[in-house]
C-alpha positions in Angstrom: -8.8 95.7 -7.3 -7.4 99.2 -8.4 -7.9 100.1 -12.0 -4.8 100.5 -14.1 -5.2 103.6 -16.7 -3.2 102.1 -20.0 -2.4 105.4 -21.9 -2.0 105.7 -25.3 -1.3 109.1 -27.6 -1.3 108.2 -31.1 -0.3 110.1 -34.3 0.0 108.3 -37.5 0.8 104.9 -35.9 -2.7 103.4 -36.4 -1.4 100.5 -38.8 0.6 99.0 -35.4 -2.1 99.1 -33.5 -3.1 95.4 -33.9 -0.1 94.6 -32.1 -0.3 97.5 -29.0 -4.4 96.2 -28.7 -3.4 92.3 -28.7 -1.1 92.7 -25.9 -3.2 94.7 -23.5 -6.4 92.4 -23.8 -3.7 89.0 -22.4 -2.9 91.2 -19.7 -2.8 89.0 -16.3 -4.3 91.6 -14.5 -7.9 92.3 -15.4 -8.8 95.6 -13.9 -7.7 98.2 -16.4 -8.9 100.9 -19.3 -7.2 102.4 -22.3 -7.2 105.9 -22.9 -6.2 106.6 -26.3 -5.8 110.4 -27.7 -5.7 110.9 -31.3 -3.5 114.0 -32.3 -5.4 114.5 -35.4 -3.8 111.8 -37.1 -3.5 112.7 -41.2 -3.4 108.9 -41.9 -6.4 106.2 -41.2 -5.4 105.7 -37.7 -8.7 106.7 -36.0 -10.7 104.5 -38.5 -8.3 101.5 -38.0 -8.1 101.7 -33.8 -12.4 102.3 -33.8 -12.3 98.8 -36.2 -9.9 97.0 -33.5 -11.2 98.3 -30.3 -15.1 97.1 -31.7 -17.7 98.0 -28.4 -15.0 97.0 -25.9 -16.2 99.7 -23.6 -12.6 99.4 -21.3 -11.1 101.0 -24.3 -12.3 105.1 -24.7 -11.3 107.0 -27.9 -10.5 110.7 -28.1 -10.1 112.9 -31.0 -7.9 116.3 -31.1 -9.3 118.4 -34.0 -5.9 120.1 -34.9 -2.4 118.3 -33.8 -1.4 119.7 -30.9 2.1 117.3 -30.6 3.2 114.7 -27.8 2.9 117.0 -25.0 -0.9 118.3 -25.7 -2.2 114.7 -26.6 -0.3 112.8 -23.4 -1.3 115.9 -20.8 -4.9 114.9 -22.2 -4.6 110.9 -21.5 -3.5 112.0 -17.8 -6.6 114.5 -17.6 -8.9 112.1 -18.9 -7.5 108.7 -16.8 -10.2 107.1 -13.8 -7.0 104.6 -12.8 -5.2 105.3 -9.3 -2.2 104.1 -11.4 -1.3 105.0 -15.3 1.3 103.9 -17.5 1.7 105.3 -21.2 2.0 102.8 -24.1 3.1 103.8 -27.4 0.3 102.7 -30.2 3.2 101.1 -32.2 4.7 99.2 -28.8 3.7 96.3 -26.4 3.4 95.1 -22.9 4.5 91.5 -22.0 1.2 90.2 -20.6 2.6 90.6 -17.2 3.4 94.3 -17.2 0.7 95.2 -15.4 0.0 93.2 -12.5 4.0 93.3 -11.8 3.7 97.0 -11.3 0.4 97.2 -9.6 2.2 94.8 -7.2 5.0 97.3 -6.2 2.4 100.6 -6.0 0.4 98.4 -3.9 3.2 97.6 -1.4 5.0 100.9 -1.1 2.9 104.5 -0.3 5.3 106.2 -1.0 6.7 105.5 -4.3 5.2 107.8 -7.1 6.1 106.4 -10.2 8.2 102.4 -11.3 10.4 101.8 -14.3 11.5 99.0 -15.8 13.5 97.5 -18.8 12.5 96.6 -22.4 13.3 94.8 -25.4 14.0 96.4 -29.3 11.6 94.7 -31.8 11.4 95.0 -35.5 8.4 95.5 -37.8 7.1 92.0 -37.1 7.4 92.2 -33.6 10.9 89.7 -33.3 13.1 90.7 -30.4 16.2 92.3 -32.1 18.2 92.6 -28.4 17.6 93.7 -25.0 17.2 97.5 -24.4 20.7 99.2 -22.9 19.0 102.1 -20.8 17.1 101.2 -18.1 18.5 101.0 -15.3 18.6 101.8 -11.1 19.2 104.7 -10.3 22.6 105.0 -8.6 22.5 105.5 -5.0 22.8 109.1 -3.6 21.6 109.9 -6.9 19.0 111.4 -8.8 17.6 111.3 -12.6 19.0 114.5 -13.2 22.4 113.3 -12.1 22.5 109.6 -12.6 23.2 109.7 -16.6 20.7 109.9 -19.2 18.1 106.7 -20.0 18.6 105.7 -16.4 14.5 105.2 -16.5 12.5 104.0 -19.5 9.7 102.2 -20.4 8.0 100.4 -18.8 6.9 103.3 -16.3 3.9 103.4 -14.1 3.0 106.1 -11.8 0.3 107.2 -9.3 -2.3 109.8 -10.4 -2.8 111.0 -6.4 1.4 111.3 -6.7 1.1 113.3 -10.4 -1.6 115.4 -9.3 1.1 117.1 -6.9 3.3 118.3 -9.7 2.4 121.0 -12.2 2.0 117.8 -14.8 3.0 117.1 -18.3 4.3 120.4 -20.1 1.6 120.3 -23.0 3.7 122.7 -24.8 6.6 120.2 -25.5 6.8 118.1 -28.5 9.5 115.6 -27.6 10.9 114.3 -24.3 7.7 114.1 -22.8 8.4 111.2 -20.5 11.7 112.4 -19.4 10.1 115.6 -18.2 7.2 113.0 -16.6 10.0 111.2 -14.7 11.8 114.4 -13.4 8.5 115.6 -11.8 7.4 112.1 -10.4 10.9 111.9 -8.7 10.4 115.4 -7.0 7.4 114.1 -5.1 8.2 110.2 -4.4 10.4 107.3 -4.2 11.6 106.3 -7.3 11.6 102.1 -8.0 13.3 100.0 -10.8 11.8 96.7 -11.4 14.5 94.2 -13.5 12.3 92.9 -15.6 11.7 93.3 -19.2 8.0 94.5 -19.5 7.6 96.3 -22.4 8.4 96.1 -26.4 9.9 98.7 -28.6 9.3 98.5 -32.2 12.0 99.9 -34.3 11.1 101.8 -37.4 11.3 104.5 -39.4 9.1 106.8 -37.6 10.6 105.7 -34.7 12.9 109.1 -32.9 16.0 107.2 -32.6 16.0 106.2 -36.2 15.9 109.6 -37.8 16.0 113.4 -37.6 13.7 113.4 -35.1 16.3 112.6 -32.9 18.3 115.9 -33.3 14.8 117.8 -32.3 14.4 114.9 -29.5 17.8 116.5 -28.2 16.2 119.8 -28.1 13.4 118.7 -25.8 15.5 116.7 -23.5 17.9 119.8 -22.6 14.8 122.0 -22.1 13.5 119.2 -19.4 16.8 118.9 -17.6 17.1 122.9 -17.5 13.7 123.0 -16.1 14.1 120.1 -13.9 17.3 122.3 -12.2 15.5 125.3 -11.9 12.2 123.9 -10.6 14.3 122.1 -7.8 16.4 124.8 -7.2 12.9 127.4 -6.7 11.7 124.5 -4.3 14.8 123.9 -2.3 14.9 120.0 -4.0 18.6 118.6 -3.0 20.1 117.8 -6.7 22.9 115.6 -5.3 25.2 118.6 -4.6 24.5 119.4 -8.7 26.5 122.7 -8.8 26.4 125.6 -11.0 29.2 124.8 -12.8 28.0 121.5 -13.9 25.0 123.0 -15.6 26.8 125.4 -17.3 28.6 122.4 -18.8 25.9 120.8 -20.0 24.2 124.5 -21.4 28.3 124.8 -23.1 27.8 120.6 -24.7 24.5 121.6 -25.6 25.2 125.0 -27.7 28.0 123.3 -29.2 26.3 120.8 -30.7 23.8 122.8 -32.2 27.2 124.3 -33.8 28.4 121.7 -35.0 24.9 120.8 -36.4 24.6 124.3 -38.0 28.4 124.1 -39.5 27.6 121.2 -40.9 24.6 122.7 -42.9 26.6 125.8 -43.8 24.1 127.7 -41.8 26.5 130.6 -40.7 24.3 133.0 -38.9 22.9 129.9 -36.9 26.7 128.8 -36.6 28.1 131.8 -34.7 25.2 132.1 -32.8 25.5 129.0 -30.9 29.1 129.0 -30.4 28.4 132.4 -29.3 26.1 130.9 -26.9 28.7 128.4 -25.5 31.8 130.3 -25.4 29.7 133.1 -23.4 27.8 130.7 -20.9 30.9 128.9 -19.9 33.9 130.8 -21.4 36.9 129.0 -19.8 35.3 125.5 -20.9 37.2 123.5 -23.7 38.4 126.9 -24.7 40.9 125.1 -26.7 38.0 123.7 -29.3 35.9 126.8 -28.9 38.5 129.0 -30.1 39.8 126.8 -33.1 36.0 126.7 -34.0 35.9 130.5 -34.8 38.3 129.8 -37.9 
């Protein structure tokens, strides 16, 4: 039986750990560990998870001595994982206690995939399904994750280390978007797979990047690992569903726009001009119309 490397980078989210730790240990499949990287958490998170996680030798603490952000701390669950397969688990999420044998099951029939998505549910503080999750989703056919619309593939996603270790791996430097970046990579070296099923739980709260400003930086991120995504596959000759130039200079244009807007809207005037310098001069005949009115 293959061992399944569970995956968890923690900062600050020790008081939901009860929850993430109850759901791995009812797991139907049996044969797995839990990797869990502490980003030098400034709350009680290591003290709480080492309470939890008792002497069960399955589950292997690390602690970083400075934060080194999302990237660092999941870059180091990877390096450290024994399982032919991983999946990352957020400390404040959970698995349905299927999760893992239904993706072990999929690896195990095809060689050739390299990583399998699923669909989740939206939970609240107390772990009650608020509504299923709107993103995940197949990828369209003749199409790839660059190309196929944002969200396409979410949690839960599973991978194979021999398929990761072929890719330049997680970008330790980046501090949001991490599993979008993941995903890109994984599809340059494999068949990607989406299992309809609802595997995995994601608990809504403050903290959470879709319920605050983290979400603006969160944009950030995700346009730096789509741009890197089109140039990687463009150095290595990667098909990108006839993705032309013209299209990423639309989505460089949307992007520098938006930080406009963001700036204009904070009276940050320097910043502002910058950015709509930024879009007007990487795509100049795009939406003109709204550029131009935006200089006055």
């Amino acid at each position: 039986m293959m061992l399944f490397s569970i995956l968890i980078a923690n900062y600050n989210n020790g008081s939901f750990f009860k929850d993430c730790y109850a759901s791995v240990i009812v797991q139907t499949y049996e044969n797995w560990e839990v990797i869990i990287v502490d980003d030098a958490s400034t709350d009680n998170s290591v003290e709480l998870i080492k309470k939890i996680i008792g002497n069960d030798t399955r589950f292997k603490l690390f602690t970083n001595k400075e934060n080194k952000g999302c990237g660092y701390a999941k870059h180091k669950c990877v390096s450290l994982a024994e399982g032919g397969i991983c999946g990352f688990l957020d400390p404040d999420d959970a698995l349905f206690p299927n999760a893992i044998t239904e993706m072990v099951q999929i690896h195990k029939e095809h060689n050739d995939v390299s990583i399998v998505t699923s669909k989740y549910e939206l939970v609240d503080l107390k772990m009650n399904t608020i509504e299923e999750g709107n993103h995940g989703s197949a990828i369209s056919f003749g199409k790839s994750y660059l190309t196929s619309g944002a969200g396409a593939m979410t949690h839960f996603a599973t991978f194979k280390k021999e398929k990761y270790n072929v890719t330049v791996g997680i970008d330790a430097k980046m501090k949001r978007a991490v599993d979008q970046d993941l995903y890109f990579k994984m599809e340059e070296v494999g068949t990607v797979v989406f299992l309809n099923e609802v595997l995995y739980r994601y608990r809504i709260h403050e903290q959470s990047i879709s319920a605050n400003e983290n979400k603006f930086k969160a944009h950030y991120w995700h346009f730096y690992a789509m741009i890197n995504a089109y140039k990687r596959r463009k150095k290595n000759k990667i098909e990108i569903d006839n993705f032309t130039k013209q299209e990423i200079k639309i989505i460089k244009s949307n992007y520098y726009m938006s930080r406009f807007a963001r700036a204009k809207k904070n009276n940050n005037h320097c910043v502002k001009r910058y950015f709509l310098l930024k879009a007007i001069v990487t795509f100049p005949s795009y939406n003109l119309k709204h550029k131009l009115k935006s200089l006055f």
